[in-house]
C-alpha positions in Angstrom: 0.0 0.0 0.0 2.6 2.7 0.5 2.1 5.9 2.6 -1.1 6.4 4.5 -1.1 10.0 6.3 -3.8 11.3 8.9 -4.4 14.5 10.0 -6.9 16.3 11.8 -8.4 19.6 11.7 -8.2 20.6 15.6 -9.3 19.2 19.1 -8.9 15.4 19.7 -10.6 13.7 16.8 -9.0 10.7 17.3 -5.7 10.4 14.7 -3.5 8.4 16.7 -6.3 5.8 17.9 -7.4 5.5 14.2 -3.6 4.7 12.9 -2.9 2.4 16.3 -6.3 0.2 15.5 -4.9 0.5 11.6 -1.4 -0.8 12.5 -2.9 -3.5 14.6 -5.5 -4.9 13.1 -4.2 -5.0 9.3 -2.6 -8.2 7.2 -0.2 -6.9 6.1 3.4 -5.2 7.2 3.0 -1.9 8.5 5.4 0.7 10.5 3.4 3.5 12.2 5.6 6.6 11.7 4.4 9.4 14.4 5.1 12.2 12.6 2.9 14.9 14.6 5.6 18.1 14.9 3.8 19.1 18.6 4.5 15.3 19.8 4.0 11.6 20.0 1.7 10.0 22.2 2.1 5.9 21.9 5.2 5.9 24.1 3.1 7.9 27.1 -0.2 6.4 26.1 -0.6 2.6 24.5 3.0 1.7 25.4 3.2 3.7 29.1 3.9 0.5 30.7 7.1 -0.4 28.9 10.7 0.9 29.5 11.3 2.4 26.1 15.2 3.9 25.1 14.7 7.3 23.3 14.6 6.1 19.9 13.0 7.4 16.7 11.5 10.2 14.7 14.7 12.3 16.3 17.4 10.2 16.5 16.3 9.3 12.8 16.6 12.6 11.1 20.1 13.0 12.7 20.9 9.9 10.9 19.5 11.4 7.8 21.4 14.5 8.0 24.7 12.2 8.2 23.6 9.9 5.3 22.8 7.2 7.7 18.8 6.6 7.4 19.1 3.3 6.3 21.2 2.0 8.8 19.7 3.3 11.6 16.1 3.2 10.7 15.6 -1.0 12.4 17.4 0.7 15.7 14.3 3.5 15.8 11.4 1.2 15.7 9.5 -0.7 18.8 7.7 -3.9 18.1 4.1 -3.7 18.9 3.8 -7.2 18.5 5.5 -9.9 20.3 3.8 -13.0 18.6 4.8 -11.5 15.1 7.9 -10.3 14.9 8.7 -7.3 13.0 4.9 -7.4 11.5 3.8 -4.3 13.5 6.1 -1.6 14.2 6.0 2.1 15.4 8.6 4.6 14.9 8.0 7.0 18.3 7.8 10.8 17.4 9.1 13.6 19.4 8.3 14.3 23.0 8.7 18.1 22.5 7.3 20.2 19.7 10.9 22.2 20.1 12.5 19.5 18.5 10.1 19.8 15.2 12.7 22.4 14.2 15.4 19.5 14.2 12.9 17.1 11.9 11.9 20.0 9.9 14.9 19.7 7.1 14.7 16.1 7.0 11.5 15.7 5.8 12.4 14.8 2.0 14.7 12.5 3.2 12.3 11.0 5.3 9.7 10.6 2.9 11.4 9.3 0.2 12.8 6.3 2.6 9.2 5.4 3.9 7.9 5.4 0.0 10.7 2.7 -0.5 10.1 0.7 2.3 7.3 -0.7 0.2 9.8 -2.0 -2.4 11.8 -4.1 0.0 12.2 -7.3 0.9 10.0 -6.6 3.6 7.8 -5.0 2.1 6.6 -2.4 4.5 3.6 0.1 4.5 3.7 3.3 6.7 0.5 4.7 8.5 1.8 8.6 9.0 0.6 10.1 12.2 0.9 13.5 11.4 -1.6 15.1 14.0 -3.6 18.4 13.4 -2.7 20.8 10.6 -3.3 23.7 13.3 0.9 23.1 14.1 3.4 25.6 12.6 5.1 23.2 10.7 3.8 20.3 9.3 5.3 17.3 7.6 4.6 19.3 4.1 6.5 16.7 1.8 5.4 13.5 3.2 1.5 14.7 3.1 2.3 15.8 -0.4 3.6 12.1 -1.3 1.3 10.2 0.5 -0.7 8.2 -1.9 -3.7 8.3 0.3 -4.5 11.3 2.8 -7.0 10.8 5.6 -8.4 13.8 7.3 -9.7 12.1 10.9 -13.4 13.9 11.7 -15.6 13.0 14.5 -19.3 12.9 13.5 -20.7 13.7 16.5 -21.8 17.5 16.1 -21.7 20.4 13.7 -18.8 21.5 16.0 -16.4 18.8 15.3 -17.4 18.9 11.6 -17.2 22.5 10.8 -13.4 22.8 11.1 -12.6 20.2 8.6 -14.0 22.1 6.1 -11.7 25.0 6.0 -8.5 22.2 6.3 -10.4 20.2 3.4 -9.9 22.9 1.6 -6.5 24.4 2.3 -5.5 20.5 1.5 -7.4 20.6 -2.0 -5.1 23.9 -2.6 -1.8 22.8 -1.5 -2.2 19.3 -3.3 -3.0 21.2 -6.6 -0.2 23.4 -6.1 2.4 21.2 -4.4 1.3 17.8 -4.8 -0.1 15.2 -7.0 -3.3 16.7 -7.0 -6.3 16.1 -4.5 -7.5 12.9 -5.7 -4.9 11.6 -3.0 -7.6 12.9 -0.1 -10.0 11.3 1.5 -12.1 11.1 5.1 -11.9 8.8 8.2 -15.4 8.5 9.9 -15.3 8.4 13.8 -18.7 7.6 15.4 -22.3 8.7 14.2 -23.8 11.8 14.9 -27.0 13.6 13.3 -25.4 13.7 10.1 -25.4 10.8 8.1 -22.2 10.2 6.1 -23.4 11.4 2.8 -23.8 14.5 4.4 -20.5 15.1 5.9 -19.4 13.9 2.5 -20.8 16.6 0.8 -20.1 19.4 3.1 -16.4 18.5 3.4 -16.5 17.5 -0.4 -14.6 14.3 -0.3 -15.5 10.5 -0.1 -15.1 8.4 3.0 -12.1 5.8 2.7 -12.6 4.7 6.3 -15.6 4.4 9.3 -14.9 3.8 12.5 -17.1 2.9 15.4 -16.8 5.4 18.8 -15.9 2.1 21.1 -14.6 4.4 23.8 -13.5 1.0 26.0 -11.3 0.0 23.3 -10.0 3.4 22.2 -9.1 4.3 26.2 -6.7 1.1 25.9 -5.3 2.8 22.3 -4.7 6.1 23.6 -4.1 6.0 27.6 -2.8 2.3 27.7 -3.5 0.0 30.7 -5.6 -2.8 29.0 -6.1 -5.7 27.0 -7.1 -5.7 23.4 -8.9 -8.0 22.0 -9.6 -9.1 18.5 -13.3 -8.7 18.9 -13.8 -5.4 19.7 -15.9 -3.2 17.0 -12.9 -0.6 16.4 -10.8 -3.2 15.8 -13.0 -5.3 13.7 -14.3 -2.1 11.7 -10.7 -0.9 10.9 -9.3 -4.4 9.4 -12.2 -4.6 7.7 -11.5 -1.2 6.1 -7.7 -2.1 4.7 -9.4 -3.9 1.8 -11.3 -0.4 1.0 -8.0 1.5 1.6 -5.9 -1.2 -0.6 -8.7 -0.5 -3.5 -8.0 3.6 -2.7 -4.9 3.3 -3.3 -4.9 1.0 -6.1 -7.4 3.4 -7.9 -5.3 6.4 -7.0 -1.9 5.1 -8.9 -3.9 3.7 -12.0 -4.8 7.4 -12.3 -1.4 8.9 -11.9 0.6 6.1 -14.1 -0.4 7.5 -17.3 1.2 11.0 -16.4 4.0 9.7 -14.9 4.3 7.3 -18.4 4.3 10.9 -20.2 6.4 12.6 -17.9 9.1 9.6 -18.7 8.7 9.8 -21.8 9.7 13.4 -22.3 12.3 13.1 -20.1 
């Protein structure tokens, strides 16, 4: 599948639950990148009871900035799943948004390693974490590449609607500009509220890629830690039974970019 970023308009909408149930709950190989610039969460939240090194997002751009991302990338990663090996893996982001500054000219770099993590042996897709849009610096070049963009929206009320529409727009713009056009951009669905989802749909102007059920018991053990998860809860079940919508996404996304990128070859 490639790159899969999330973002958010503003508040708490839910980003990091939605990529944790994502990473957990889908076949195939996936490293969860946390690339919010005010912080990471899974460290202090899902993984609060481990004793984690600092490793990650940090460490990693210093390596890029020496040339070194590929041999230190395997050191910045923590294994969310001890049955499978190297299946599940999340890449912590930074603990203070000073340190954005630090990750800020490493972006490209960045980028263009997670997009070729898919062509490994491994074979790797990357669920970007990249938190609301409201920061002074967001990851720009990796929300730019990503071959599908999620914007996270609760549906509960007008008032944690209403903000995505601005950020739906601002994304439509910078994607024309910047990127590979807004075809990339889609919504994830968190709970039900009194507007159905073809109504969001057409007020933020973009279809819905994922829906996700507001099962707070199992989203308290995503985002606080402290619990067990098991394979039967809803949020779980809803969001592997999403990947196969998300694979088709994506699929449908690069058939409609190969021909340009066949004439842009071509030329060149």
């Amino acid at each position: 599948m490639a790159i899969i970023a999330m973002v958010s308009a503003k508040g708490s909408p839910g980003v990091t639950t939605t990529a944790l149930a994502c990473t957990l709950s889908w076949s195939g190989r996936t490293v969860l990148a946390e690339c919010d610039p005010a912080g990471g969460s899974v460290l202090s939240g899902y993984l609060s009871s481990l004793e984690v090194p600092p490793i990650g997002l940090l460490p990693l751009a210093a390596a890029a900035l020496r040339d070194q991302l590929a041999d230190a990338f395997a050191h910045q990663l923590v294994d969310l799943d001890a049955g499978s090996p190297g299946q599940r893996l999340v890449l912590p982001g930074i603990n203070d948004p000073v340190q954005a500054g630090t990750i800020r000219p490493t972006w490209e770099q960045l980028t263009e390693f997670f997009a070729d993590l898919e062509r490994g042996e491994a074979g790797y897709n990357v669920i970007a974490d990249c938190g609301r849009l409201a920061t002074s610096a967001p990851p720009w070049p990796l929300l730019f590449r990503a071959d599908l963009l999620l914007l996270v929206v609760r549906a509960a009320a007008l008032r944690t609607i209403a903000p995505a529409a601005g950020v739906a727009g601002m994304l439509r713009r910078e994607l024309t500009q910047y990127g590979q056009g807004p075809g990339a951009l889609a919504l994830a669905l968190i709970g039900e509220g009194p507007y159905s989802r073809r109504d969001i749909e057409q007020r933020l102007q973009l279809p819905t890629v994922i829906e996700l059920p507001d099962d707070r018991r199992t989203a308290e053990v995503l985002s606080d830690g402290g619990g067990r998860l098991r394979g039967s809860q809803r949020l779980l079940r809803a969001a592997a039974s999403a990947e196969s919508t998300v694979r088709a996404a994506i699929a449908r996304r690069r058939a409609h970019l190969a021909p340009t990128a066949s004439r842009e070859s071509s030329r060149a």
